[in-house]
N, C-alpha and C positions, 0 to 999 in steps of 0.2 A: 360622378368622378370615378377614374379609374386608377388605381396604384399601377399600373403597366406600364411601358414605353408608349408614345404616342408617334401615329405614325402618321405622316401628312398626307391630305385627302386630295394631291395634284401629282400621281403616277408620272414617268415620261416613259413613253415606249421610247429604246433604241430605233434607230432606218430599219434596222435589218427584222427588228421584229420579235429579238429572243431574248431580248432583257428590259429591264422596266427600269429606272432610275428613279431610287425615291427617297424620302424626309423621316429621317426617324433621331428621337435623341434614347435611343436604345441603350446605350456606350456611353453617354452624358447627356444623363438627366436634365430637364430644362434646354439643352441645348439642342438644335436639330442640327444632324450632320446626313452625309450623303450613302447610299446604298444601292449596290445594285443587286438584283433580285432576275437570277437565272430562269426566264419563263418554264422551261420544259422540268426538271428539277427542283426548281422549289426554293435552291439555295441561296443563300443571301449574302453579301459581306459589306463590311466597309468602307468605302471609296475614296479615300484620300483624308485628310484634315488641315484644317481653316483657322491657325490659331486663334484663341478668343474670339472666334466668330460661331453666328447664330447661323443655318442657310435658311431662305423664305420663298428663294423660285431656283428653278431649272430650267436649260433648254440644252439640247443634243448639237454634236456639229454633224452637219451633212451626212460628212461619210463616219461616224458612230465612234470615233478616238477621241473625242474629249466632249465636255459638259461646261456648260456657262454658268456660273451659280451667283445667286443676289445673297452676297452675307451681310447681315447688322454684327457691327462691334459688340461683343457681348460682355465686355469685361465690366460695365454698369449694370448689368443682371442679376451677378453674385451676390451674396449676403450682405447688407450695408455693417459697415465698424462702427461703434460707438466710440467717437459722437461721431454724426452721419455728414458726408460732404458731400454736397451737391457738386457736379465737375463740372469744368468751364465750359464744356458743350456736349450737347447730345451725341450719343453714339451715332455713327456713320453708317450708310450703305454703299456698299462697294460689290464693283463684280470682280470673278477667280475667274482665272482659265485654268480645269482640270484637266489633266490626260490622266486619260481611262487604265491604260496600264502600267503605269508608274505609280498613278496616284501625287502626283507632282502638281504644285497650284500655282500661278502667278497672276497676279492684280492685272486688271483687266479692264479697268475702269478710270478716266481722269480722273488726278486725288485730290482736285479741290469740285469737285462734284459729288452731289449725293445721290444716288439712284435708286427711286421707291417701285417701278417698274422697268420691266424694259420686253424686249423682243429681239430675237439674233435670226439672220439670215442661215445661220449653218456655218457661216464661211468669214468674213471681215466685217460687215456693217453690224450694227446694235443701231436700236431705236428705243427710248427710253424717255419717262416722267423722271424731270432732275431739276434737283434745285441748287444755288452757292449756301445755303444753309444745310445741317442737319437738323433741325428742330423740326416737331412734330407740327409747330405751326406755318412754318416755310413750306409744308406741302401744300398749301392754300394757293399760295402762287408758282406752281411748280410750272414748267416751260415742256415744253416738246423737244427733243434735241438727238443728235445722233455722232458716232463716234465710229473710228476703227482702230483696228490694233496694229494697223502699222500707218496711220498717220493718228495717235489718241489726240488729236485737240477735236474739241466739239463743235456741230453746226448749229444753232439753234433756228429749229423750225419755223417750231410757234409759240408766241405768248399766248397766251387764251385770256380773256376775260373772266371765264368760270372756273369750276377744276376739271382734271384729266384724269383717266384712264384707260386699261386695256390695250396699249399701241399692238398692230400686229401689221409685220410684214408681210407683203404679196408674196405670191410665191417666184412672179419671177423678176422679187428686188426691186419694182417698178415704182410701187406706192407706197403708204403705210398707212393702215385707217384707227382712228380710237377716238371716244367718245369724252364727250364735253358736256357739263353741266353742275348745277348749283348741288352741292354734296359736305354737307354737314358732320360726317364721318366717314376718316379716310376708308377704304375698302367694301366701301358698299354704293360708291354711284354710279348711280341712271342716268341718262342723256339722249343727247344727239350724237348721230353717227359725223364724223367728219371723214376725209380723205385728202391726202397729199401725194401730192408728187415729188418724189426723192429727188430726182435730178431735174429741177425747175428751181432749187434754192428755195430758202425760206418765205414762207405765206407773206403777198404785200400788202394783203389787207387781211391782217391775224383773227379778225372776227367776224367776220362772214362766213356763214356754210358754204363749205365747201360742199358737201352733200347732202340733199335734203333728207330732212326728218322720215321716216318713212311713214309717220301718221299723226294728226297733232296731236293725240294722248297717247302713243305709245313712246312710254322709254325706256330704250336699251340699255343691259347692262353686261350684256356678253357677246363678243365679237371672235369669229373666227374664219378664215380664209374658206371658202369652197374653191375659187380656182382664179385664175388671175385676175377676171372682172366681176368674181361676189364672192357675197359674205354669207356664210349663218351669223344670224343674231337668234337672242334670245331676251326677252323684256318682260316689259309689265304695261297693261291697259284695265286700270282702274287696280284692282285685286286679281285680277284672271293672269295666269302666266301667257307669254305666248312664246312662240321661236317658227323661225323659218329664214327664206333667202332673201338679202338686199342687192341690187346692184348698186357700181359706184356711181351711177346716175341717178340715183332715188330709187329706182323701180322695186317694188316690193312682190312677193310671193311669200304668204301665208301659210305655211305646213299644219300648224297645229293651235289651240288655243284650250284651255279650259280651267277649273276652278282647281286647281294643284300647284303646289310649292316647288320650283325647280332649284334648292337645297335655300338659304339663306335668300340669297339676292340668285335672279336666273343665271344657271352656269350650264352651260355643255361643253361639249367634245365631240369628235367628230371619229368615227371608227376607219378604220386606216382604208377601206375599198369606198368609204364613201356615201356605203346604201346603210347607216344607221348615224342614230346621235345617240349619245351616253350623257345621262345625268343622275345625282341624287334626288327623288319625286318624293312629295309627301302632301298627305293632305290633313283636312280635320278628324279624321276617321282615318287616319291611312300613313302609318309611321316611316318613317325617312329609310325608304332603301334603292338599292342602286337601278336604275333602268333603262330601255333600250327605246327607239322609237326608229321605226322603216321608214325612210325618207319614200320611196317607191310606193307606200301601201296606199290602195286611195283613201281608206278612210286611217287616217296614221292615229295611234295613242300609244303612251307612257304606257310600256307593260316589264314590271319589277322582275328582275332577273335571279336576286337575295332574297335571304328571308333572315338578316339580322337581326330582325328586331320583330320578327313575325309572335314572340311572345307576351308585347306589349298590346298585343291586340286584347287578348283573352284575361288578362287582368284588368281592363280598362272597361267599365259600363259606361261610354259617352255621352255627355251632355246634349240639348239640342243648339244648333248654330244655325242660325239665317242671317242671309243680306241684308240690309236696309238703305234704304235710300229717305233722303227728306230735305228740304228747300232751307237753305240759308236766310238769314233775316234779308237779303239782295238778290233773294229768286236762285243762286249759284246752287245747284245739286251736289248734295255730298253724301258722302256712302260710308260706309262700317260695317262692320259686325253686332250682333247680339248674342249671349249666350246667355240661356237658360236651363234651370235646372231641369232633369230629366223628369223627376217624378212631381213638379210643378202642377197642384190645383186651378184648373178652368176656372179663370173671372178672379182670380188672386191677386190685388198686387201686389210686385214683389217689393223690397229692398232694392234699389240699385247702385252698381258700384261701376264710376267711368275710368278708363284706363285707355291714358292717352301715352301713346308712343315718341322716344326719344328721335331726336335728330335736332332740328324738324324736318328733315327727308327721309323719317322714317316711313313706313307704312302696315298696316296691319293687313295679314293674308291668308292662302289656305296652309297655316303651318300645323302642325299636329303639335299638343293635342289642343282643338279647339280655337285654333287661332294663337293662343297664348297660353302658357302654363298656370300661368294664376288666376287667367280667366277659368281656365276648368274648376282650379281649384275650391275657385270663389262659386261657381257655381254650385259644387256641388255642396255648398255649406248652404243653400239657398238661395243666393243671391241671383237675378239676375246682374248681367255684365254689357256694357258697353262701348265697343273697341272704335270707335272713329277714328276717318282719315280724310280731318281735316284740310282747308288751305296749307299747304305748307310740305303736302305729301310728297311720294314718287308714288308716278305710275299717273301720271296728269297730266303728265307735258309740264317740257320746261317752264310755260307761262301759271302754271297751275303750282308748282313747286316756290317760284318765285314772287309768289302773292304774299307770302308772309315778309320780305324785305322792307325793315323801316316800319315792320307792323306787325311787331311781338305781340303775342298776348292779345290782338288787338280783331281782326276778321275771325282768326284763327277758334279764338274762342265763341266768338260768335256764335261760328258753325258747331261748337260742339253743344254751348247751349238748344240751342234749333233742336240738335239729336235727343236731347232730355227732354226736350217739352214736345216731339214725337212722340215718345215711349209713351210718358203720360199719355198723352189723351188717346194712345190706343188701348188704354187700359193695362199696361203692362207693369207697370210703375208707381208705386205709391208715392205722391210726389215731398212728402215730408221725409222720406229715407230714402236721399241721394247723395252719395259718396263721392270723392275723383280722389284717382291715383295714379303716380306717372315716374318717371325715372327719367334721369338727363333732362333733355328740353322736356318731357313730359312731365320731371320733377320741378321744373321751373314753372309750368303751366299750375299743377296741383297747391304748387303755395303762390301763384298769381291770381287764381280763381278765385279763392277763399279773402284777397283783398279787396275785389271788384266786386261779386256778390255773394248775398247771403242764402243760393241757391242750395247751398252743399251744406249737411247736417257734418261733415268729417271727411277730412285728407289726408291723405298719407303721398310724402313730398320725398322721394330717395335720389341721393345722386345727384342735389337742386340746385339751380342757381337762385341766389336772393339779391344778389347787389351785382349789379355788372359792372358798375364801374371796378368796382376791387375785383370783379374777375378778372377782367381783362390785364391787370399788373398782375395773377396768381398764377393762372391756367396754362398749362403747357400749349393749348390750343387759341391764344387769344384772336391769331388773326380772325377768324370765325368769327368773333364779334363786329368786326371792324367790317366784313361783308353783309352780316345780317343787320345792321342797323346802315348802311350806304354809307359811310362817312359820315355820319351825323354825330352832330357834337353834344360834350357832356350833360347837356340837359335832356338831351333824351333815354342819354344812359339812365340817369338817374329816375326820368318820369318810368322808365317798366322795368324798376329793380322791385321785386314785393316788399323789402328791408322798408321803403322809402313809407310805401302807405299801410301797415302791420298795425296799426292802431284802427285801421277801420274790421280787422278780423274779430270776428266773434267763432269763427268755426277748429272745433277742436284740432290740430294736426299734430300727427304722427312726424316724427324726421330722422330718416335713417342714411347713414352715409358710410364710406371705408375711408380710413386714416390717411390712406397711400393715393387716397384720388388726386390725379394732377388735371385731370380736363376740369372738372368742378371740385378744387379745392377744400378741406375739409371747413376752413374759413368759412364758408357757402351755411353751410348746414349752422354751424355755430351762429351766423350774425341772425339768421332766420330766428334760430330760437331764442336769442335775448331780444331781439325786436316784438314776437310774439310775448315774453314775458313778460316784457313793461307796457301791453296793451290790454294785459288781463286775459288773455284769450288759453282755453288747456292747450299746454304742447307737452311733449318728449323728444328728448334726442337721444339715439341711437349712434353710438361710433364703435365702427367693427375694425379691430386690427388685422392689420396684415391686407387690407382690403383695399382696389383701387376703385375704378372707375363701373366694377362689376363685381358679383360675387361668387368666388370661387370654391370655398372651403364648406363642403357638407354640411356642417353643424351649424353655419352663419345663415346657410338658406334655408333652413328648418327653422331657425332662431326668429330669422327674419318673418317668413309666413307666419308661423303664431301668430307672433306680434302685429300684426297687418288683420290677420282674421280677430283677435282677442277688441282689434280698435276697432273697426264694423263691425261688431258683435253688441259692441258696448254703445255705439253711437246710433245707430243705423235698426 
């Protein structure tokens, strides 16, 4: 954590080249307002203001006199009053139109629309992800749609069956392409590429690729114009990053691929002559800083430009990290991470501790340090670690992501078991001390497991779901439910809540939650732990104030680890 102003990590250069338009809540805290930053000078100022509004995106006009900005309402942000009131609806997303030297703002966006993306031609069109809700869970079914500012009523493109992101316009107004696919948490999906034609009117058959996939396990999650018939994309095939060029007839060209993190989910940029791409790299050994790659070089690689974070190297003794691959109980290959301690005795086995990632469109990758922060951590307390990416991932192709559909808990697990009874019998693993630990859908796997078998000596379940059926009346995100289980009715809900079968637990769990969670209410973690206690089984619960869906506050994530290391310490 930083007590500074935080500045957003999505720059807009000006056309012209000599200002950069950026995010910062420098001037109000919490809030991010607009700045431009004189290149050659250094100077910076203020850029207008957005009453009660948050900004979240930018884009420039053509010729460099005004800015497009995606603001959230932010007047639900502030400090709640006692006693606290929930307000009759989510705060909104809405576009401004700035001018640059005035600093003068006007709505820009129809105001029974909400808009969580969009993309501007420079000049009158907008293409944007928008729903007639603001709720977090109306982005589930958000629509494809486009607008201008001098006729504002909407077209709507496409419905999608899945969800959407990234729209981006051609450059010259022709199409607009952005990806499609099954995405569990807003701001981080992978898909398929699609493509529209602006002036053909709305898609008549809304679910059909328009463009083919450019590989069946690779999914895109970054899209960006090269020139009027291709794209840079940038993805994920298996755990390996890749990027390079699509055309809008499928054709693919491959620039680059390798075992590095191109920042959270793959992001680039494209440098203004064309002959580079810009992203933040990181690996398991190789801390997150900014970098460059030559599209012309024949053998092209990620070579780091910064050295922000060049100190974390030298305090850091790293673990060891290898791949793993091992067959599913249905022959299906599935792959993960391992992490081992460094100073690890040949022929030991270890303690193991599983840690299964949230979504379930999460995936585990080459992120620093180690794949995972508390895989490092855990290793270096001894433990071997085991990060699987199960059915259910990205970075598999849509068909691979959407295996878990209607089957929670159910392959999924499977394959993680498969990965534990790996380790065993390579001798890695003492099979009396094995652990699992997980957050969100991971924390719903971690207190699922411990009801199904009696595999696991101790859990730790953060963030968890235990009852779905009461999620889905709690959660700010219910639609999600309603996708991952196919419309399936309340008996199913009911059959993979772990609340339901908590008397068949013998294995001790840990359960830690934040008060303010709205995606997995704090209800979640409560019905868990009185279920486990009238089963006899040890539990604890953990409720951290001030705390949502993640944890924020120093003292809570040091609180937390202890406590996580003191329970595998004690069980394992």
């Amino acid at each position: 954590m930083t007590d500074g102003p935080t500045v957003d990590a999505l720059p807009r250069w000006a056309p012209e080249g000599e200002r950069i338009a950026f995010l910062s809540d420098r001037d109000h805290p919490g809030r991010m307002s607009i700045y431009n930053l004189d290149v050659e000078t250094g100077a910076s100022w203020l850029l207008g203001e957005i009453d009660d509004g948050s900004v979240e995106d930018l884009r420039w006009s053509s010729d460099g006199c005004a800015l497009l900005a995606l603001v959230e309402d932010h007047r639900s942000h502030g400090h709640d009053p006692d006693p606290r009131v929930s307000p009759a609806s989510e705060p909104w997303r809405r576009l401004y139109r700035v001018d640059v030297a005035t600093g003068r703002t006007v709505a820009a966006s129809p105001e029974h629309l909400n808009v969580w993306e969009f993309d501007w031609d420079g000049a009158d069109r907008v293409v944007a992800v928008l729903t007639d809700d603001p709720s977090e869970s109306a982005w589930y079914a958000a629509f494809l749609g486009s607008f201008g500012f001098a006729s504002p009523s909407e077209r709507r493109l496409y419905s999608p069956r899945w969800q959407l992101a990234c729209p981006r316009i051609a450059p010259d107004g022709a199409r607009v392409a952005f990806l499609e696919g099954l995405c569990s948490d807003r701001g981080s999906l992978v898909g398929t590429v699609k493509v529209l034609d602006l002036d053909l009117g709305p898609d008549p058959d809304p679910h059909r690729d328009t463009t083919s996939q450019p590989a069946p396990e690779l999914d895109v999650a970054a899209l960006l114009w090269r020139d009027d018939r291709r794209l840079w994309y940038a993805g994920l095939r298996g755990m390996r990053s890749m990027c390079g060029s699509i055309s809008v007839d499928g054709a693919r060209d491959q620039l680059w691929s390798g075992e590095v993190a191109l920042t959270g989910a793959p992001r680039v940029c494209a440098g203004p002559d064309g002959r580079w791409l810009v992203s933040v790299t990181q690996g398991h050994r190789r801390p997150p800083e900014v970098s460059v790659l030559q599209v012309d070089d024949p053998r092209p690689g990620w070579r780091s430009v910064s050295r922000l974070n060049a100190k974390m190297l030298s305090c850091h003794d790293l673990d060891e990290v290898e791949r793993l691959t091992w067959a599913a109980p249905d022959g299906l290959q599935i792959e993960g991470l391992l992490v081992t301690p460094r100073d690890r005795r040949a022929g030991e086995p270890l303690p193991l501790v599983v840690l299964v990632h949230g979504g379930p469109t999460g995936c585990w990758s080459y992120h620093f340090p180690s794949g995972f922060p508390h895989a490092r951590l855990l290793a270096d307390s001894g433990y071997a670690v085991l990060l699987p990416n199960p059915r259910g991932s990205c970075g598999r192709g849509q068909d691979f992501a959407r295996a878990v559909i209607g089957d929670l808990g159910g392959a999924e697990l499977d394959d993680i078991l498969a990965g534990v009874d790996a380790c065993i019998r390579d001798g890695i693993v003492d099979e009396r001390r094995v652990g699992i630990m997980g957050a969100s859908h991971g924390g719903f796997i971690a207190a699922w497991a411990v009801t199904q078998t009696d595999r696991f000596a101790a859990s730790v379940a953060i963030a968890c779901v235990s009852d779905y059926l009461s999620l889905h009346h709690t959660s700010d995100i219910g639609r999600l439910d309603e996708i991952l289980f196919d419309g399936a009715g309340l008996a199913d809900y009911v059959e993979r809540s772990p609340v339901v079968h908590a008397a068949r637990c013998t294995t001790p769990t840990l359960i830690l939650h934040g008060e303010l969670d709205r995606s997995c209410p704090p209800s979640q973690a409560q019905e868990l732990y009185q279920a486990l206690v009238a089963a006899g089984a040890e539990t604890e619960l953990v409720m951290y104030p001030r705390e949502g869906h993640g944890f924020a506050e120093r003292e809570h994530q040091l609180d937390l680890w202890h406590r996580v290391r003191a329970w595998f310490d004690r069980h394992l």
